[in-house]
MOPAC internal coordinates of N, CA, C and O (Angstrom, degrees):
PM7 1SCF
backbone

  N    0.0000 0     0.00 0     0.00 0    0    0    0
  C    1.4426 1     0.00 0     0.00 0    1    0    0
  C    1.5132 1   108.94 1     0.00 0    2    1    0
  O    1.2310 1   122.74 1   -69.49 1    3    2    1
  N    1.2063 1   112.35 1   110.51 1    3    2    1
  C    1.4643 1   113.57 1  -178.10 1    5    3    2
  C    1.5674 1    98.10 1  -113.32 1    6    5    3
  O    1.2310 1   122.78 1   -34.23 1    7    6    5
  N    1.6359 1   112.29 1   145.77 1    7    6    5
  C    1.0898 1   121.69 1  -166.48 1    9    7    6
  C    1.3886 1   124.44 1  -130.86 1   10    9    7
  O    1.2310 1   112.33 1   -54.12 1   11   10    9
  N    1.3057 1   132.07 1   125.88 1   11   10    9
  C    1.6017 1   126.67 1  -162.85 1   13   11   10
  C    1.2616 1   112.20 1   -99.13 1   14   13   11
  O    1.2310 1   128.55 1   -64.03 1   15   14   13
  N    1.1710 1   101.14 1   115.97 1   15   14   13
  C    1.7764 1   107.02 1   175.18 1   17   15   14
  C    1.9463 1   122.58 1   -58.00 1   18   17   15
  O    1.2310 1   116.55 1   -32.66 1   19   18   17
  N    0.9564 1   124.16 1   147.34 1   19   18   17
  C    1.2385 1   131.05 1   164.49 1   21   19   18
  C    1.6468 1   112.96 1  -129.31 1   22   21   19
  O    1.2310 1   121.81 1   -93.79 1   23   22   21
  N    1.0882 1   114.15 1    86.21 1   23   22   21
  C    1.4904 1    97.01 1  -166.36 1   25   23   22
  C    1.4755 1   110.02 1  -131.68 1   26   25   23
  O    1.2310 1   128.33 1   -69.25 1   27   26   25
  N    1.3550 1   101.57 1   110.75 1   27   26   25
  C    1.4044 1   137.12 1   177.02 1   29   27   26
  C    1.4913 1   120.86 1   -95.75 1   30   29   27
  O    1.2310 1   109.05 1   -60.31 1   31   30   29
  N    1.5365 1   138.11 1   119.69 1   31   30   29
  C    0.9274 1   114.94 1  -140.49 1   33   31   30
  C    1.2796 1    95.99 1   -94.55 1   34   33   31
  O    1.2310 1   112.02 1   179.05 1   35   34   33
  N    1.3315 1   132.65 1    -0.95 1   35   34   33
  C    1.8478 1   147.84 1   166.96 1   37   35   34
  C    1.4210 1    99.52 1   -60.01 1   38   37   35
  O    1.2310 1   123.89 1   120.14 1   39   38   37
  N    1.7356 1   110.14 1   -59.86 1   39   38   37
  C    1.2611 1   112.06 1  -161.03 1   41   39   38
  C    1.6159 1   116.81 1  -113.47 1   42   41   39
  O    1.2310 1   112.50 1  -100.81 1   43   42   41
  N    1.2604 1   131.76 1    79.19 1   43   42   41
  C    1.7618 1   126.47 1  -163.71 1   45   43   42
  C    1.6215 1    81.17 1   -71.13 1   46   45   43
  O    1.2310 1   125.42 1   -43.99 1   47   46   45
  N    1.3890 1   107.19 1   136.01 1   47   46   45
  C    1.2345 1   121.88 1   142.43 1   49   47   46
  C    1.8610 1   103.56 1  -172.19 1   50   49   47
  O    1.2310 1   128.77 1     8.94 1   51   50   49
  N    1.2404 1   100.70 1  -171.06 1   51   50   49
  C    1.0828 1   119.69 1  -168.88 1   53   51   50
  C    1.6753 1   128.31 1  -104.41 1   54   53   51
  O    1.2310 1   105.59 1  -107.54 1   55   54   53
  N    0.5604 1   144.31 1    72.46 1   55   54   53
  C    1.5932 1   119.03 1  -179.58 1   57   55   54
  C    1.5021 1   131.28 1   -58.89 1   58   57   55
  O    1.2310 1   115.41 1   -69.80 1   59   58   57
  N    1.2748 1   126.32 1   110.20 1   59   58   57
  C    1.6379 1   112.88 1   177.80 1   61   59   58
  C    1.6568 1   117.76 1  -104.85 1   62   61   59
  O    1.2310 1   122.95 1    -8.25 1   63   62   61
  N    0.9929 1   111.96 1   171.75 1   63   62   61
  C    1.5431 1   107.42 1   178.22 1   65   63   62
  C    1.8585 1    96.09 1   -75.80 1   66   65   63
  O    1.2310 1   131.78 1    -6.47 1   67   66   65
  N    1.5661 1    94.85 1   173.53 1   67   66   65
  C    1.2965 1   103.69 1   157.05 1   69   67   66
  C    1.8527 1   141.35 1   -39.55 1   70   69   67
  O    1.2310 1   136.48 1   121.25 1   71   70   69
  N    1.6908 1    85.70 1   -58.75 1   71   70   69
  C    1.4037 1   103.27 1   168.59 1   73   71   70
  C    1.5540 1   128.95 1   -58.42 1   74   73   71
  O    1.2310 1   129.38 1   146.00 1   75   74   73
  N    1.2164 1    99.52 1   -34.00 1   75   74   73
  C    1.1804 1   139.95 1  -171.25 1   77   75   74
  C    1.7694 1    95.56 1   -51.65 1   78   77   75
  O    1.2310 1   133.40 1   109.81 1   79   78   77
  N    1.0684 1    91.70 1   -70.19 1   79   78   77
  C    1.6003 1   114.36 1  -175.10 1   81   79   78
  C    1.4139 1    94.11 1   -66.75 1   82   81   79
  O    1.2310 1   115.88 1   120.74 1   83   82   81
  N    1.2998 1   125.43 1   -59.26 1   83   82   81
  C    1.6612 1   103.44 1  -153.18 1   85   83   82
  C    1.9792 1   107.71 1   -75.52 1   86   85   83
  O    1.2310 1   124.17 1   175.22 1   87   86   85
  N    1.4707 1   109.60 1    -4.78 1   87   86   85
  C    1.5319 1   116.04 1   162.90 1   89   87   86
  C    1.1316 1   104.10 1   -67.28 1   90   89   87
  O    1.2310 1   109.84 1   149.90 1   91   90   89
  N    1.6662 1   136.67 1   -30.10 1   91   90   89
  C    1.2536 1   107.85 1  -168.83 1   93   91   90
  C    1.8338 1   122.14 1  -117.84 1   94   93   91
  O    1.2310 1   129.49 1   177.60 1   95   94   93
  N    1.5323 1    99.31 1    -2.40 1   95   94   93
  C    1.2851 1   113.04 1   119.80 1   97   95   94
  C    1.1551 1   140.96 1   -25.28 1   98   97   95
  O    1.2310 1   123.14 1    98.60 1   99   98   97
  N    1.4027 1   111.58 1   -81.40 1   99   98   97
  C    1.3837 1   109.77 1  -178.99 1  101   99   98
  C    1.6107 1   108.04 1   -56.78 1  102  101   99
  O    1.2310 1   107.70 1   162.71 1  103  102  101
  N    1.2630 1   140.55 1   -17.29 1  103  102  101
  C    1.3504 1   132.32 1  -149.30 1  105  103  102
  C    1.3980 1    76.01 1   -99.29 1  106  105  103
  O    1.2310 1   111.64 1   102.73 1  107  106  105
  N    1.8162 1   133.36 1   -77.27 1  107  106  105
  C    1.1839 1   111.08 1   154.75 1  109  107  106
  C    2.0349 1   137.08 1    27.17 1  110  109  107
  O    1.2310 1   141.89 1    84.19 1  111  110  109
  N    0.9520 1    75.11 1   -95.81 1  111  110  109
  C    1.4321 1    99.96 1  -153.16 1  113  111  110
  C    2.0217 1    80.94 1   -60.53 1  114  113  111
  O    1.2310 1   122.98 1   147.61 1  115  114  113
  N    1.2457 1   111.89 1   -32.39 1  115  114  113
  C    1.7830 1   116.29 1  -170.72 1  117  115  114
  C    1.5195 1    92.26 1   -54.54 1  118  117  115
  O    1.2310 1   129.62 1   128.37 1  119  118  117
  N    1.4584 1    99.06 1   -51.63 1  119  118  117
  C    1.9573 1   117.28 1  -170.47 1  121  119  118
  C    1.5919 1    96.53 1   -50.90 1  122  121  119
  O    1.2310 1   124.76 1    96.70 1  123  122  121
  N    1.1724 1   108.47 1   -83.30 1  123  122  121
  C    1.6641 1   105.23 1   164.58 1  125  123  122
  C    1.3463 1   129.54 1    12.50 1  126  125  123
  O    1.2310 1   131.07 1    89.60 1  127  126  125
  N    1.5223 1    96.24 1   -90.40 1  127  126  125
  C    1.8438 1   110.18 1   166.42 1  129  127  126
  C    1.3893 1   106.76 1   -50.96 1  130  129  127
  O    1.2310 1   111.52 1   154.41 1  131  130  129
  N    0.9851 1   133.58 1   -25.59 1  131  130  129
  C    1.5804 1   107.42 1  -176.99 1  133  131  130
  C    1.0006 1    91.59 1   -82.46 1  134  133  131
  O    1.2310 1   107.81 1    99.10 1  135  134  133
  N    1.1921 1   140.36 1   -80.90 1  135  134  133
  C    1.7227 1   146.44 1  -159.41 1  137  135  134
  C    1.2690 1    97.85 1   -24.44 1  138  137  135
  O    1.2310 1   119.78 1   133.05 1  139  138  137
  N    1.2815 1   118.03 1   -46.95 1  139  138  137
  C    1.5593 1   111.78 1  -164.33 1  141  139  138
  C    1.4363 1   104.72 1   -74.50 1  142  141  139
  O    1.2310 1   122.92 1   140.48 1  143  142  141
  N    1.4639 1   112.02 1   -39.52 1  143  142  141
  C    1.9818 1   116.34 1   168.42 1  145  143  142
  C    1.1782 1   135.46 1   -59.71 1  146  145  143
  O    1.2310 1   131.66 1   171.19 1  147  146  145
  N    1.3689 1    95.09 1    -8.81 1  147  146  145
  C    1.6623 1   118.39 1   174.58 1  149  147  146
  C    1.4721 1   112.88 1   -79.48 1  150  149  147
  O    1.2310 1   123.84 1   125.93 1  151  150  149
  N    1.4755 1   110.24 1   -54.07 1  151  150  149
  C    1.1858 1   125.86 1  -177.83 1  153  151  150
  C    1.4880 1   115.14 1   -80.27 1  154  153  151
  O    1.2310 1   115.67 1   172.57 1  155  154  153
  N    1.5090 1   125.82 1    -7.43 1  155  154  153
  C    1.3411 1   122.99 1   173.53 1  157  155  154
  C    2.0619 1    90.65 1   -90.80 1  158  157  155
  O    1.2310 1   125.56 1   153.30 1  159  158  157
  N    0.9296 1   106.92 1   -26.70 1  159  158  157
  C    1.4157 1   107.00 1   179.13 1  161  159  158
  C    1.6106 1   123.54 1   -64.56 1  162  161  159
  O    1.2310 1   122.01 1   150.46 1  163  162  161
  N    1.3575 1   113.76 1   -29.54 1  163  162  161
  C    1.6405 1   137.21 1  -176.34 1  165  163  162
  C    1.4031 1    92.00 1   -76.87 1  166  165  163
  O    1.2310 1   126.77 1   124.03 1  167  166  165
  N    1.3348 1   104.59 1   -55.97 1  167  166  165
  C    1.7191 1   107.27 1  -166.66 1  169  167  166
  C    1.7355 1   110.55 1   -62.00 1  170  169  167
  O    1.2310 1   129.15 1   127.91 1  171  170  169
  N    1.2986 1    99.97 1   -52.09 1  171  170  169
  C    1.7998 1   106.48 1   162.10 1  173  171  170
  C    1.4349 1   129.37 1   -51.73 1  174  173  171
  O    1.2310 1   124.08 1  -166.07 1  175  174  173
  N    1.7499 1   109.77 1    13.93 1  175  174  173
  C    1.4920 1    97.39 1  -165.09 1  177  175  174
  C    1.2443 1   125.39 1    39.90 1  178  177  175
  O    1.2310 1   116.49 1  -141.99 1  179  178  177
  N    1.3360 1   124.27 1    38.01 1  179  178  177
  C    1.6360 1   117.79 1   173.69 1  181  179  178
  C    1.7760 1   102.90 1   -71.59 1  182  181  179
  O    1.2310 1   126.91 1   -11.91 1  183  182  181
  N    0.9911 1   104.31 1   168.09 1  183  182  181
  C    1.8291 1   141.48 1  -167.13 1  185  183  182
  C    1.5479 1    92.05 1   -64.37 1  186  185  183
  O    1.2310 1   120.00 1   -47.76 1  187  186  185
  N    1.2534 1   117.60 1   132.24 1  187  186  185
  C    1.5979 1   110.59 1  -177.21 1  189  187  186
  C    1.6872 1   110.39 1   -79.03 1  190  189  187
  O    1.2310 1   127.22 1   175.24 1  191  190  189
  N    1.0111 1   103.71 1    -4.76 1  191  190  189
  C    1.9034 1    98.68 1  -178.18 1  193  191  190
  C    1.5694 1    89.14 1   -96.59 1  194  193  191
  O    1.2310 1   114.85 1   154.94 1  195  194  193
  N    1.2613 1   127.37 1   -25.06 1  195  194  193
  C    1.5205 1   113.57 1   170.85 1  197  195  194
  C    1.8322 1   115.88 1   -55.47 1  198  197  195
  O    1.2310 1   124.64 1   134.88 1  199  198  197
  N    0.9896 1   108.70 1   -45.12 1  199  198  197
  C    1.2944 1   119.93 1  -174.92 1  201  199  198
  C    1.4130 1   109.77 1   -71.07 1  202  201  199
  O    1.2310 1   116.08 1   150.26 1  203  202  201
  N    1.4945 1   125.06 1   -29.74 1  203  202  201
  C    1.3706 1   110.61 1  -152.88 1  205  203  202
  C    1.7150 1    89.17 1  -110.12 1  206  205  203
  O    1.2310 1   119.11 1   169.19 1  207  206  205
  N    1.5523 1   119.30 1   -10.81 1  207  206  205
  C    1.7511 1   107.65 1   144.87 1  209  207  206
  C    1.4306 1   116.11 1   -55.66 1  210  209  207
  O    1.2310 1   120.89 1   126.76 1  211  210  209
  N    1.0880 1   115.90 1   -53.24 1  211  210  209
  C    1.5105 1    99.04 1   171.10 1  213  211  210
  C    1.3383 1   137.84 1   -87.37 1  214  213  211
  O    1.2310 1   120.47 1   170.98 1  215  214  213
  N    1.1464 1   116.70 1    -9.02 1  215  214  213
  C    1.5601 1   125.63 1   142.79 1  217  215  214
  C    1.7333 1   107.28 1   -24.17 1  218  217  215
  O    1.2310 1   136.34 1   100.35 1  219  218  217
  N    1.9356 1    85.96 1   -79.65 1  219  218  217
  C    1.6300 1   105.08 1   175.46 1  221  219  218
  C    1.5142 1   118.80 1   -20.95 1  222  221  219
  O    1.2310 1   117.76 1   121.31 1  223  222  221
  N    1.6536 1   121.88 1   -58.69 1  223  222  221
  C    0.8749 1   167.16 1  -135.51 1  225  223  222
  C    2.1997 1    88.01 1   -85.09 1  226  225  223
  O    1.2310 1   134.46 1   110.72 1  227  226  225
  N    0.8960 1    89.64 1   -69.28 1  227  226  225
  C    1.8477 1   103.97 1  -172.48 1  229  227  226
  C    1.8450 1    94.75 1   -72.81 1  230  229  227
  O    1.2310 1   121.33 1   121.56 1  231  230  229
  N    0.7891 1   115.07 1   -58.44 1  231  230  229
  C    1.9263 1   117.29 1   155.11 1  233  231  230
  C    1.1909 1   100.88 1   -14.79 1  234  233  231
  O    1.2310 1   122.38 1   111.19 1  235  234  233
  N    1.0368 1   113.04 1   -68.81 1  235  234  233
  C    2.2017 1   109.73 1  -156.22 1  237  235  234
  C    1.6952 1    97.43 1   -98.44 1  238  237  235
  O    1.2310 1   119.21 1   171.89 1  239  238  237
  N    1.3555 1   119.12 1    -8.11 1  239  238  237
  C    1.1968 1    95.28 1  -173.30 1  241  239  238
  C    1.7662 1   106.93 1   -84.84 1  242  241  239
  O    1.2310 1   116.36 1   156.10 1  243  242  241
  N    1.8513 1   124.52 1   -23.90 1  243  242  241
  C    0.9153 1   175.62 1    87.56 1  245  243  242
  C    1.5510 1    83.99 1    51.55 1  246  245  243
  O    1.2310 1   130.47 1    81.11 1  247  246  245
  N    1.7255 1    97.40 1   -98.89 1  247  246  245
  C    1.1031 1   131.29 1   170.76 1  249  247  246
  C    1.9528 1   117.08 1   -23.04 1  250  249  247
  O    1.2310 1   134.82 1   135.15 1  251  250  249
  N    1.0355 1    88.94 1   -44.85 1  251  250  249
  C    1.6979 1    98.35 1  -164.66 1  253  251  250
  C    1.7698 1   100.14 1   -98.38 1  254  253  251
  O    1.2310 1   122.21 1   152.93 1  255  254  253
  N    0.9725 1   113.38 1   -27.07 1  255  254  253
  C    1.4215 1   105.53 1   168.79 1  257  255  254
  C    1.7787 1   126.35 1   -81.72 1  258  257  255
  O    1.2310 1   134.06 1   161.79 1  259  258  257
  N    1.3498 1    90.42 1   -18.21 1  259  258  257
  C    1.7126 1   113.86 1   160.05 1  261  259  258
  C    1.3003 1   111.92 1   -75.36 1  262  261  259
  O    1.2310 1   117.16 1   147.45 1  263  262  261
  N    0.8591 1   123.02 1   -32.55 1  263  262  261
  C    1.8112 1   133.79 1   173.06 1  265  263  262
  C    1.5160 1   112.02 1   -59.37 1  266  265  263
  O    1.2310 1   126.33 1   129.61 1  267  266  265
  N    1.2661 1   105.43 1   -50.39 1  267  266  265
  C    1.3536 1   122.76 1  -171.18 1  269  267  266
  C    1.8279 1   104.11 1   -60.01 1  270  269  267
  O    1.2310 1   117.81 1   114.74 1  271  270  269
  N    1.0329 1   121.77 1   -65.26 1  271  270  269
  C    1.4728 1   153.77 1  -154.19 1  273  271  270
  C    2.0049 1    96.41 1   -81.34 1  274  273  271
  O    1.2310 1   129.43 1   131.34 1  275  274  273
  N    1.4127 1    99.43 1   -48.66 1  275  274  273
  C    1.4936 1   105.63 1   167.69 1  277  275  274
  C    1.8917 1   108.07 1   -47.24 1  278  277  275
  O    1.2310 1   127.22 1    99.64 1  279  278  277
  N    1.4099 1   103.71 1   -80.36 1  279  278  277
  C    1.2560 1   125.82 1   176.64 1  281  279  278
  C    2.0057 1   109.14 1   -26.57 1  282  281  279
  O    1.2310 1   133.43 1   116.27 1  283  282  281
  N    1.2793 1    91.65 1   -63.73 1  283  282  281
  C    1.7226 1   100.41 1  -178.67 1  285  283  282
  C    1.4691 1   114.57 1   -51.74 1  286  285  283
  O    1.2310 1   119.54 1   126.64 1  287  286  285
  N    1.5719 1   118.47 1   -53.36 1  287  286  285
  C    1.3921 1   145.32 1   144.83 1  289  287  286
  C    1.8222 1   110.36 1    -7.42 1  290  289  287
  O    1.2310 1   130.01 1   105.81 1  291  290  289
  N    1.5430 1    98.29 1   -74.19 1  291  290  289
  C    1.6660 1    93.17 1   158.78 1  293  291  290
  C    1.1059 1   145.83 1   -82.62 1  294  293  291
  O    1.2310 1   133.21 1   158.72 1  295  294  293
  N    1.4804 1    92.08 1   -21.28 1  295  294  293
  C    1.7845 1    88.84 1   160.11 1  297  295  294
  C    1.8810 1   132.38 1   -84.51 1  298  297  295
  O    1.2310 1   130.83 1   169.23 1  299  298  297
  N    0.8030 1    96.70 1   -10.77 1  299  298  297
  C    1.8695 1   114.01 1   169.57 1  301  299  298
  C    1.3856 1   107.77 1  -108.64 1  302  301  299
  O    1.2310 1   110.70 1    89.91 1  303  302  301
  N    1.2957 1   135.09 1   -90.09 1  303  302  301
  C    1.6740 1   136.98 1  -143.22 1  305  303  302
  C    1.5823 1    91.32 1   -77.53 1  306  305  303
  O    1.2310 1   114.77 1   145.77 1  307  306  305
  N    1.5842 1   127.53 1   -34.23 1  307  306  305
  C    1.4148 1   104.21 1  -167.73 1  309  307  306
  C    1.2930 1   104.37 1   -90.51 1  310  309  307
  O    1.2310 1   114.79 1   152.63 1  311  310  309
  N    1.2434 1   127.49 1   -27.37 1  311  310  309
  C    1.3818 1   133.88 1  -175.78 1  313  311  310
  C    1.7022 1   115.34 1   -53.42 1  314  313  311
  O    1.2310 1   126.36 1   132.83 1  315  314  313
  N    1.7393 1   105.38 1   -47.17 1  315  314  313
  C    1.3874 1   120.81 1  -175.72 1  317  315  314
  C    1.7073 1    96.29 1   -74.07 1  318  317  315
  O    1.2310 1   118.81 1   132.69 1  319  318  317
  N    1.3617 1   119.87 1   -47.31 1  319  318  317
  C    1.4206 1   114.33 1  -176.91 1  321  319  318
  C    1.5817 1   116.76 1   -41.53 1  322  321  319
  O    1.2310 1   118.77 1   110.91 1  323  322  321
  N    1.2177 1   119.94 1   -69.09 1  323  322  321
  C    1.3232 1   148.43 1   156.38 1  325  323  322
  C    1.7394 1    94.78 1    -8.32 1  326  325  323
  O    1.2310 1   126.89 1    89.47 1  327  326  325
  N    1.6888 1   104.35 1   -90.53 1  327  326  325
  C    1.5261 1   110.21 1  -154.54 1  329  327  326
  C    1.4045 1   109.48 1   -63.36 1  330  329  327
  O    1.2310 1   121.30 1  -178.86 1  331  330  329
  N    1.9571 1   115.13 1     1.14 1  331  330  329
  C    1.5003 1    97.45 1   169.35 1  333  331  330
  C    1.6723 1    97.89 1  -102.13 1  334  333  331
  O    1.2310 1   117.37 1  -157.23 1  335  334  333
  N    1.3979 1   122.61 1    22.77 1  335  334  333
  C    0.9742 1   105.08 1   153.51 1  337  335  334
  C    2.1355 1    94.34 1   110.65 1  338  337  335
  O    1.2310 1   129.55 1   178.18 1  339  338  337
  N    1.5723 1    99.20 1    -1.82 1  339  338  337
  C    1.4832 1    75.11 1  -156.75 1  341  339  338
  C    1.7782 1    83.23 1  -108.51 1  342  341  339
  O    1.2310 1   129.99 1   -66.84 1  343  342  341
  N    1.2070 1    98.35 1   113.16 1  343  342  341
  C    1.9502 1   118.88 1   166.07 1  345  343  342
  C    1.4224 1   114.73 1   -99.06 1  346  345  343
  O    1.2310 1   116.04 1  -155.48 1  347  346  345
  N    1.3159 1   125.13 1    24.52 1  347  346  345
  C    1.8228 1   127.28 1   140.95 1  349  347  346
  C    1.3727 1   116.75 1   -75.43 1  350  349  347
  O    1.2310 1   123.05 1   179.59 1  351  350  349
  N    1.5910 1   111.76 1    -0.41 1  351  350  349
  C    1.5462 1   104.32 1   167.13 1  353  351  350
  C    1.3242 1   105.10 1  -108.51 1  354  353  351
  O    1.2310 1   119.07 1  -157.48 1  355  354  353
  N    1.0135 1   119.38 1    22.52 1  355  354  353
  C    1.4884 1   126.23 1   155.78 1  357  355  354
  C    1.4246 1   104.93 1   -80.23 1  358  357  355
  O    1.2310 1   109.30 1   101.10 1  359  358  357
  N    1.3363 1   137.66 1   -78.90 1  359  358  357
  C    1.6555 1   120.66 1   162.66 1  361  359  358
  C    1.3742 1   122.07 1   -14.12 1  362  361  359
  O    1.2310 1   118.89 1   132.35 1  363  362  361
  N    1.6381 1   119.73 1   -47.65 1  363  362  361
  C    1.3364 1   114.41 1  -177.99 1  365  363  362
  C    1.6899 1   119.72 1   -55.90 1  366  365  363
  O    1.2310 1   129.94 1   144.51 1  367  366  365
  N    1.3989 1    98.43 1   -35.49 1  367  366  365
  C    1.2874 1   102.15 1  -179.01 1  369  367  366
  C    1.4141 1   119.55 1   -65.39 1  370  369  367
  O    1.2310 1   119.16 1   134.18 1  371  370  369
  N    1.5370 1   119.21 1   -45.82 1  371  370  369
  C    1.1695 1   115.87 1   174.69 1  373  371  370
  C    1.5295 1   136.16 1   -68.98 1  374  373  371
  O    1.2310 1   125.82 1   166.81 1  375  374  373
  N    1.4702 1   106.43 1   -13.19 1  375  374  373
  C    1.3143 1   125.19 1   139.74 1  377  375  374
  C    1.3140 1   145.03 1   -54.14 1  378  377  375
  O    1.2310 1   125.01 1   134.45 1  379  378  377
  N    1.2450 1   107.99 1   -45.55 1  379  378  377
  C    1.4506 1   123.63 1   142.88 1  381  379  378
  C    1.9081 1   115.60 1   -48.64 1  382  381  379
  O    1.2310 1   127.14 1   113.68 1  383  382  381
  N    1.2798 1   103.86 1   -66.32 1  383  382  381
  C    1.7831 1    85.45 1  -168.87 1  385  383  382
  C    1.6412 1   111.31 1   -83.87 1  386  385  383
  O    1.2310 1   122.74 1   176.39 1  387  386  385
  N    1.1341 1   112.36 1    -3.61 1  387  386  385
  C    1.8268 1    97.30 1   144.20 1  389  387  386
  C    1.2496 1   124.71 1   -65.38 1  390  389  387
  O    1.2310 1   114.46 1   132.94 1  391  390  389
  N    1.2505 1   128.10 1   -47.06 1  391  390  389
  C    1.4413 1   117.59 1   160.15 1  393  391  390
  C    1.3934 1   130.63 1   -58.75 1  394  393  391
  O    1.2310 1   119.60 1   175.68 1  395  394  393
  N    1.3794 1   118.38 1    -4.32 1  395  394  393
  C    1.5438 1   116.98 1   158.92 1  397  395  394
  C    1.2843 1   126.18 1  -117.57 1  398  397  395
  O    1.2310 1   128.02 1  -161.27 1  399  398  397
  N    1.1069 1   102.16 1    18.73 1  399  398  397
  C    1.9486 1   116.29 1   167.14 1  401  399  398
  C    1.4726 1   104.38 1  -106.71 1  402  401  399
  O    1.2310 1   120.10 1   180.00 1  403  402  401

C-alpha cells in the first residue's frame, strides 16, 4: 500500500488511491468480524483462553495494519514534509512511536 501525501499545512490529510483504501477496508472490516466473534463468544460463555487467542489474534492484526500505514506515513507525508523543509514532523513521529512501544 503506497500512499500519496497531500500536505497542506491548513489541511493534514492524506490522499490514497482507490485500492489503496479498499485494502484497508477490507483489513477493517476482517477486524470487525472478529470483534463481533469475540463478543458472540463472551455471550456463549466460551473458555477464557478461547477468547484471549483471539483477542491475541485482533492484537497483531491491529498491530500489523498500523505497521503498514506507519511505514507509508514515512515514506510519503514525512518524506515530502521534510524536503519542503518542514522538520516539526519530526516530533510527530516521535510521538507516534511512543504510543506504539
Amino acid at each position: 500500500m503506497e500512499e500519496h501525501c497531500c500536505c497542506n499545512s491548513q489541511e493534514r490529510k492524506t490522499v490514497r488511491s482507490e485500492e489503496e483504501k479498499r485494502k484497508i477496508n477490507t483489513r477493517l472490516n476482517r477486524l470487525a468480524g472478529q470483534l463481533k466473534g469475540i463478543r458472540r463468544m463472551v455471550e456463549e460463555d466460551r473458555y477464557c483462553e478461547d477468547i484471549l487467542i483471539q483477542l491475541a489474534a485482533v492484537d497483531a492484526s491491529v498491530k500489523s495494519l498500523s505497521a503498514v500505514i506507519l511505514k507509508n506515513h514515512l515514506h510519503g507525508c514525512v518524506v515530502e514534509h521534510v524536503m519542503e523543509g518542514d522538520t516539526d514532523v519530526l516530533d510527530e513521529i516521535v510521538t507516534l512511536f511512543k504510543r506504539f512501544s
